[in-house]
C-alpha positions as CSV (number, residue, x, y, z in Angstrom):
1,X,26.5,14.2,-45.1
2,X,27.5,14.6,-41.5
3,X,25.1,12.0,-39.2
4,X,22.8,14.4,-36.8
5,X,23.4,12.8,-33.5
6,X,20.4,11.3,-31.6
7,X,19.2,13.3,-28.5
8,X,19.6,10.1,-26.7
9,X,23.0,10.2,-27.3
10,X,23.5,12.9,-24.7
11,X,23.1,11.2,-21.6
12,X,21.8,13.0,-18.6
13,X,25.1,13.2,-16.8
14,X,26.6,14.9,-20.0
15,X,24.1,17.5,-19.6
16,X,24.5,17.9,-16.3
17,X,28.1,18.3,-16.8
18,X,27.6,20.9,-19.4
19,X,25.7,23.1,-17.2
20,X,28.5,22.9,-14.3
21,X,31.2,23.8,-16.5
22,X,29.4,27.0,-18.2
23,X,28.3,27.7,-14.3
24,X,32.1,27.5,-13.6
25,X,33.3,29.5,-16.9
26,X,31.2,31.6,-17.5
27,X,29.1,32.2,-14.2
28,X,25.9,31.7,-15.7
29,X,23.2,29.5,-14.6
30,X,20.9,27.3,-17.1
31,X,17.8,27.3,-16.3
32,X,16.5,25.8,-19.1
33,X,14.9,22.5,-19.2
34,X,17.1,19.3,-20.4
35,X,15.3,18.6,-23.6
36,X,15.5,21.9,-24.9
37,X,19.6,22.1,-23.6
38,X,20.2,18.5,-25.4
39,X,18.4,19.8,-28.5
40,X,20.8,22.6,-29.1
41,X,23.6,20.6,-27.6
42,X,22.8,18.3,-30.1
43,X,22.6,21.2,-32.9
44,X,25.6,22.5,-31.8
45,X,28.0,19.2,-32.1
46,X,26.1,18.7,-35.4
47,X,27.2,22.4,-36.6
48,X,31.0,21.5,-35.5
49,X,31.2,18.0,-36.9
50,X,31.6,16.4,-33.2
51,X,31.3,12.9,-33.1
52,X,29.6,12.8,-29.2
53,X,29.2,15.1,-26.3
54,X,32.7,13.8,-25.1
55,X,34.0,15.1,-27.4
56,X,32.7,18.3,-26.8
57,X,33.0,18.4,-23.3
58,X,36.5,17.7,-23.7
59,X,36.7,20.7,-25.5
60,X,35.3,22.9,-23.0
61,X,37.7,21.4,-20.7
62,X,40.7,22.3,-22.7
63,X,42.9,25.7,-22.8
64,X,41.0,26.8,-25.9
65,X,37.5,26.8,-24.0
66,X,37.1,30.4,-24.0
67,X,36.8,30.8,-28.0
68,X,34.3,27.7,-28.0
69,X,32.3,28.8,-25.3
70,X,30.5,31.9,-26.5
71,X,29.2,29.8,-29.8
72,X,28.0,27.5,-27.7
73,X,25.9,29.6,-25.9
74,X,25.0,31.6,-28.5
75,X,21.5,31.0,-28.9
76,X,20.7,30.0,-25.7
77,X,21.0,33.0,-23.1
78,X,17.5,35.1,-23.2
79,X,19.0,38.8,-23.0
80,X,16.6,42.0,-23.3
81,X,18.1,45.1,-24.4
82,X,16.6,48.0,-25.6
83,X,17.7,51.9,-26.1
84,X,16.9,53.7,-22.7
85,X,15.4,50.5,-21.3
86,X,16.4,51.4,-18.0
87,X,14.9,55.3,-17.7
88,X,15.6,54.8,-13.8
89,X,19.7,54.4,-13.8
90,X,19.8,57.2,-16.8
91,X,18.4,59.8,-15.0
92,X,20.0,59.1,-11.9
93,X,23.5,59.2,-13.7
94,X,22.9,62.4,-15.5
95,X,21.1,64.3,-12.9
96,X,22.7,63.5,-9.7
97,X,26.1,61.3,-10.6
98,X,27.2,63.3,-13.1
99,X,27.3,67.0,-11.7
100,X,28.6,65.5,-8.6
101,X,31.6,64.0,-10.3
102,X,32.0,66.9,-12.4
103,X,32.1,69.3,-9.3
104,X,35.1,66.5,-7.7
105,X,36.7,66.5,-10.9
106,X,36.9,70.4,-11.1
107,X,38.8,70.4,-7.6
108,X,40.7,67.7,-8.7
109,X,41.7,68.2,-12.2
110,X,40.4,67.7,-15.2
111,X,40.8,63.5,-16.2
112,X,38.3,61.7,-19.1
113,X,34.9,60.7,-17.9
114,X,35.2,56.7,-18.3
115,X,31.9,54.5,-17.7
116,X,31.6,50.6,-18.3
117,X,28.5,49.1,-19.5
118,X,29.2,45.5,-18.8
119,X,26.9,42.5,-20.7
120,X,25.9,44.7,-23.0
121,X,24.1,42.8,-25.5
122,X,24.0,44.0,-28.7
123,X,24.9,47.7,-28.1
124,X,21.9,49.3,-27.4
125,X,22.8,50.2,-23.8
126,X,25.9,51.6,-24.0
127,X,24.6,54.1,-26.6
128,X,21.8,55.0,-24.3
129,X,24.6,56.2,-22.3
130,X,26.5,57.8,-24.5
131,X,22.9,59.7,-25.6
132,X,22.1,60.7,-22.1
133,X,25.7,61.8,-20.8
134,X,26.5,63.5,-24.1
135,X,23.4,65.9,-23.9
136,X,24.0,66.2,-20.0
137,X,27.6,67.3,-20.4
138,X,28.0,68.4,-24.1
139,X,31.3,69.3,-25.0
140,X,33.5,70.0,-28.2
141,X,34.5,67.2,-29.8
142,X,31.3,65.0,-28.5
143,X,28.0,64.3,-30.3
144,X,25.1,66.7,-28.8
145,X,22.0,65.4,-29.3
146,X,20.5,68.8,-27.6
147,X,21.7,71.0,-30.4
148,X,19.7,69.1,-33.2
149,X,16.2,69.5,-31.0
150,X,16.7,66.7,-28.7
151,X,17.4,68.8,-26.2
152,X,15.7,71.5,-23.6
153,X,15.0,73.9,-27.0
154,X,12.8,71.2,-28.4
155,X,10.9,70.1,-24.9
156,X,10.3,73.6,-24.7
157,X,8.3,73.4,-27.9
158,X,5.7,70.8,-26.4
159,X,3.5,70.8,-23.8
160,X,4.4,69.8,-20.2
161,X,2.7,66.4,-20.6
162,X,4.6,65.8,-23.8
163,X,7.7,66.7,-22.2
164,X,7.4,64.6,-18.8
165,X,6.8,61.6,-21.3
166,X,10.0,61.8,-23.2
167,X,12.0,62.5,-20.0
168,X,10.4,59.2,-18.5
169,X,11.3,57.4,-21.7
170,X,14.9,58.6,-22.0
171,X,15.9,59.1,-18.3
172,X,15.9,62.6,-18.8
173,X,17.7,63.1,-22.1
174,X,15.3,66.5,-23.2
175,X,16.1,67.5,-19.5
176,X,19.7,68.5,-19.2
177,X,21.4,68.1,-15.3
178,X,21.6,71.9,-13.5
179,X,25.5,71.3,-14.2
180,X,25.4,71.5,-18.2
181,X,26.1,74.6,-18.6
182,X,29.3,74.7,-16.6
183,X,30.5,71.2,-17.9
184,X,30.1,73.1,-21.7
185,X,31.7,75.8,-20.8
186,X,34.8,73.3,-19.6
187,X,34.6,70.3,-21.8
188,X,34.9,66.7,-20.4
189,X,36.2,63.7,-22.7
190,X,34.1,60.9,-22.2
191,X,35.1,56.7,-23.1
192,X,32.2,54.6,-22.7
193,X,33.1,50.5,-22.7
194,X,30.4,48.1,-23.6
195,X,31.6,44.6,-23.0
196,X,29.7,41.3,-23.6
197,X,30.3,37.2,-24.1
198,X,29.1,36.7,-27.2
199,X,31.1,37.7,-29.9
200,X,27.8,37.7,-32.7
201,X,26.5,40.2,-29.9
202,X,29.4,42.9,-30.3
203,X,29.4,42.2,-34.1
204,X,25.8,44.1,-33.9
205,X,27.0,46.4,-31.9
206,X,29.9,47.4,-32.8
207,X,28.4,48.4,-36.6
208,X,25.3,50.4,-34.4
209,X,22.9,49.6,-37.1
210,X,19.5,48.8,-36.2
211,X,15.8,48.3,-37.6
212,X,13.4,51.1,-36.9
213,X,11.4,49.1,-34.6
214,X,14.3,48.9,-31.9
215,X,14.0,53.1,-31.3
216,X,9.9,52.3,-31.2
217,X,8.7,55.6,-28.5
218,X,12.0,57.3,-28.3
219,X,11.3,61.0,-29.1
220,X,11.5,61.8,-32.6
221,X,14.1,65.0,-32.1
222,X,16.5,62.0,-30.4
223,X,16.3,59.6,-33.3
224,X,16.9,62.4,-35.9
225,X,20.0,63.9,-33.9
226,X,21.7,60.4,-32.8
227,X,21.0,58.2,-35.7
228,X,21.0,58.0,-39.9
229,X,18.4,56.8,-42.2
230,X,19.2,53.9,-43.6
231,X,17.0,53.0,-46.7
232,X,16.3,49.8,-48.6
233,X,17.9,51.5,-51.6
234,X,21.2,52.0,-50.3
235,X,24.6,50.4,-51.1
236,X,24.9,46.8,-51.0
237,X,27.0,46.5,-48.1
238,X,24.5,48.0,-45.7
239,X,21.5,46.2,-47.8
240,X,23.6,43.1,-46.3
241,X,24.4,44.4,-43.0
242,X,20.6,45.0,-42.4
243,X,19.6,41.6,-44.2
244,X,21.9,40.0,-41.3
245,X,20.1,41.6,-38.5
246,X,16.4,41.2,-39.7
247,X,16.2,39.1,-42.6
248,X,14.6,41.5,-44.7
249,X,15.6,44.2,-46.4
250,X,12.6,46.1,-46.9
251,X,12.5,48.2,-43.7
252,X,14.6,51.2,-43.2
253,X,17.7,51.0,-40.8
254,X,18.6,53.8,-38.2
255,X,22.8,54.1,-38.0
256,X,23.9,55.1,-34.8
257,X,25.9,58.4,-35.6
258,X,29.4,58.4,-36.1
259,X,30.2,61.2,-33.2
260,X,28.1,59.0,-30.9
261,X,29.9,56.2,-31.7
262,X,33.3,57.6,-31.4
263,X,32.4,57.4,-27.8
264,X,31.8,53.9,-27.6
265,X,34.6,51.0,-27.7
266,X,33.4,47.0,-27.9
267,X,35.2,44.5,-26.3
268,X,34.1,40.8,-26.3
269,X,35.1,40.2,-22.2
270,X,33.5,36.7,-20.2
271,X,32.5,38.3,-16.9
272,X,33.7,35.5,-14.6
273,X,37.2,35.8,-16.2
274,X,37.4,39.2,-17.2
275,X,40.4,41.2,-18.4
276,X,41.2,44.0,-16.6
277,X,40.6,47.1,-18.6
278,X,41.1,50.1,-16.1
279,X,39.0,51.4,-13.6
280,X,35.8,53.2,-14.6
281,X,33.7,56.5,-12.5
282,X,30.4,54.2,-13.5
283,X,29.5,51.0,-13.8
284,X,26.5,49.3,-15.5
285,X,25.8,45.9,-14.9
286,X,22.2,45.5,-15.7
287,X,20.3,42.4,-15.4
288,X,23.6,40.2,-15.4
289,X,23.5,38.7,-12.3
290,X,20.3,37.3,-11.9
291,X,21.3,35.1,-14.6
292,X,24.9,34.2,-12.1
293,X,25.0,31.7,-9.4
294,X,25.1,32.9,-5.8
295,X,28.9,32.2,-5.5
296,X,29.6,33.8,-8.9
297,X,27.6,36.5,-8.5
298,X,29.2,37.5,-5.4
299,X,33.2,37.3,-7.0
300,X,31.5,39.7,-9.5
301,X,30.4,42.1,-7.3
302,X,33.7,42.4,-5.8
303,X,35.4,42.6,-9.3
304,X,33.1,45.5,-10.1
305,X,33.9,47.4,-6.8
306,X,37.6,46.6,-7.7
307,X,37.2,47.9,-11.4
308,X,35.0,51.5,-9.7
309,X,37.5,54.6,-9.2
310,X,37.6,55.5,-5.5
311,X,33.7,57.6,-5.4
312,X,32.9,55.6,-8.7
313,X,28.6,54.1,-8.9
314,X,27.0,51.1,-9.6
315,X,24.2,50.6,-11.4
316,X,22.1,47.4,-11.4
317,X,18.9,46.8,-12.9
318,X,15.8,48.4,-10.9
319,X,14.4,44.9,-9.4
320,X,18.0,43.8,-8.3
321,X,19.8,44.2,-4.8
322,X,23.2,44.1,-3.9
323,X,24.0,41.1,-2.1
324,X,27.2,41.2,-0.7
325,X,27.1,43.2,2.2
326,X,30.8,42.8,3.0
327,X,31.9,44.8,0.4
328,X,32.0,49.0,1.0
329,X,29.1,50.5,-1.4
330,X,26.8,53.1,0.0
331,X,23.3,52.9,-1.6
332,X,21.8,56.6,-3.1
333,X,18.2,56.6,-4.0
334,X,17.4,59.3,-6.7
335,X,13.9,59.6,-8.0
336,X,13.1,56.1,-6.7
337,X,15.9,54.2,-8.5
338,X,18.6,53.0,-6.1
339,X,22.4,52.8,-7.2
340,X,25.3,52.4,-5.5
341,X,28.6,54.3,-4.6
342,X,32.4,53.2,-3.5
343,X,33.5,55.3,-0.8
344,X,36.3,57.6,-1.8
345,X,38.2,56.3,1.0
346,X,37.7,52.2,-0.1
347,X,39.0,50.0,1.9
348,X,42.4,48.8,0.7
349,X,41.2,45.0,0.7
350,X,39.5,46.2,-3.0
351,X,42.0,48.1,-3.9
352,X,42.6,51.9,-3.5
């Protein structure tokens, strides 16, 4: 049996090492105390068969650091995600962002609607996107979450107070933007991204099956259009997919529908070194750099501006600012929430 090493064995020096290199490779700052960081260090080497934290951190140093990294922090980072966890952003993007790119795009010509939603966790974000824009802009060939009573027929079925709740839950899902109609009537292909570090994360994600209690106070017209029953009695590979995710089989499962997640491609992408995947109309980026140090944080921002289509928006979490005034965003503020656009004529310096 392979010897568990002794915490004392990771000498404070190691561990401040540690946290500079993840700092350097990954952006993110640990902010968690030394005894708890030298317990799953110590977990970790343990797990690998690693005689010392030498030998790790000579890993971590080495070419092959990026498929080493993610496992190591797996486990470590505190991320809270949600469906429609961010009501603010949603509603912003598909009552004001949305008909105003449509109404470019119409004088432009017609080109697919691509938005990024980058760290994001386990998946639940970027199908709360691909929920709200596809019942803001439904269009053949995309999931319509409106046309199975999600929608404006089914708020119109409530009361006014029942209405204004869901809407403040799902960023305005059950209230369609002024410009649905006319983006029906067109059609408008949509690609969402979600992106995130750890590689268990996108596992999650990228099969979009959850336990009931993760759509806990989404309307109940929105879970029975965008997602599938999954029951305790069902084959045996999704009896193990849900055992992996909860640990029980007992509970029903809710699978994201397949037209939803047609929309959605995962990609396992470290922020501070990302591959370039195209630029994007929208960018989410919530709660991500709070967790970045100040000099990461800023060569993130100005990877994201890079990454924005000429006229593309930002979104950041509602408590975060932008804090690199150099670079060329213009804030908008809609319904208190404030988001951010790239000028259409960006300075060259970020590209386009």
């Amino acid at each position: 049996m392979h010897r568990l090493i002794a915490s004392s064995a990771i000498l404070e020096h190691e561990l401040s090492e540690f946290r500079l290199l993840v700092e350097r490779q990954a952006g993110i700052v640990l902010d968690c105390p030394n005894s708890a960081l030298a317990t799953h260090l110590m977990e970790f080497l343990d797990a690998r068969h690693l005689d010392s934290a030498t030998a790790l951190l000579d890993q971590l140093r080495a070419s092959d650091q990026a498929s080493i990294l993610p496992q190591l922090l797996d486990g470590m980072l505190n991320t809270n995600t949600g469906f429609f966890r961010h009501p603010g952003a949603l509603g912003a993007l598909t009552r004001q962002v949305l008909p105003q790119l449509y109404a470019r795009r119409a004088s432009e010509g017609s080109s697919p609607l691509r938005i990024w939603s980058a760290g994001c966790a386990t998946g639940e974000e970027a199908y709360s996107i691909a929920m709200a824009v596809s019942d803001a802009i439904p269009s053949p060939g995309n999931p319509i979450c409106g046309n199975n009573g999600a929608g404006n027929g089914d708020a119109s079925n409530g009361s006014a107070g029942a209405e204004k709740s869901r809407t403040g839950r799902t960023g305005g899902i059950v209230d369609t933007s002024q410009g649905s109609a006319q983006n029906s009537s067109q059609g408008w292909s949509v690609h969402i991204v979600g992106s995130d570090l750890l590689p268990s994360a996108i596992e999650v994600a990228e099969r979009g099956l959850y336990p009931q209690s993760a759509v806990g106070g989404l309307p109940p017209a929105v879970i029975r259009a965008c997602f599938s029953k999954i029951g305790s009695l069902q084959t045996s590979q999704n009896v193990s997919q849900s055992r992996s995710q909860t640990g029980s089989t007992s509970a029903s499962h809710l699978l994201v529908k397949p037209r939803l997640r047609s929309l959605v491609t995962f990609n396992t992408m470290n922020l501070a070194r990302p591959g370039y995947i195209g630029r994007f109309d929208c960018i989410f980026c919530m709660d991500v750099l709070p967790h970045f140090s100040r000099a990461q944080r800023l060569a993130l921002l100005e990877r994201l501006h890079l990454y924005l289509e000429p006229g593309g928006y930002l979104f950041l979490g509602h408590t975060e600012k932008l804090t690199a005034p150099n670079l060329n965003f213009r804030p908008e503020t809609f319904d208190g929430y404030t988001f951010y656009r790239k000028p259409v004529a960006a300075s060259a310096a970020y590209g386009r």
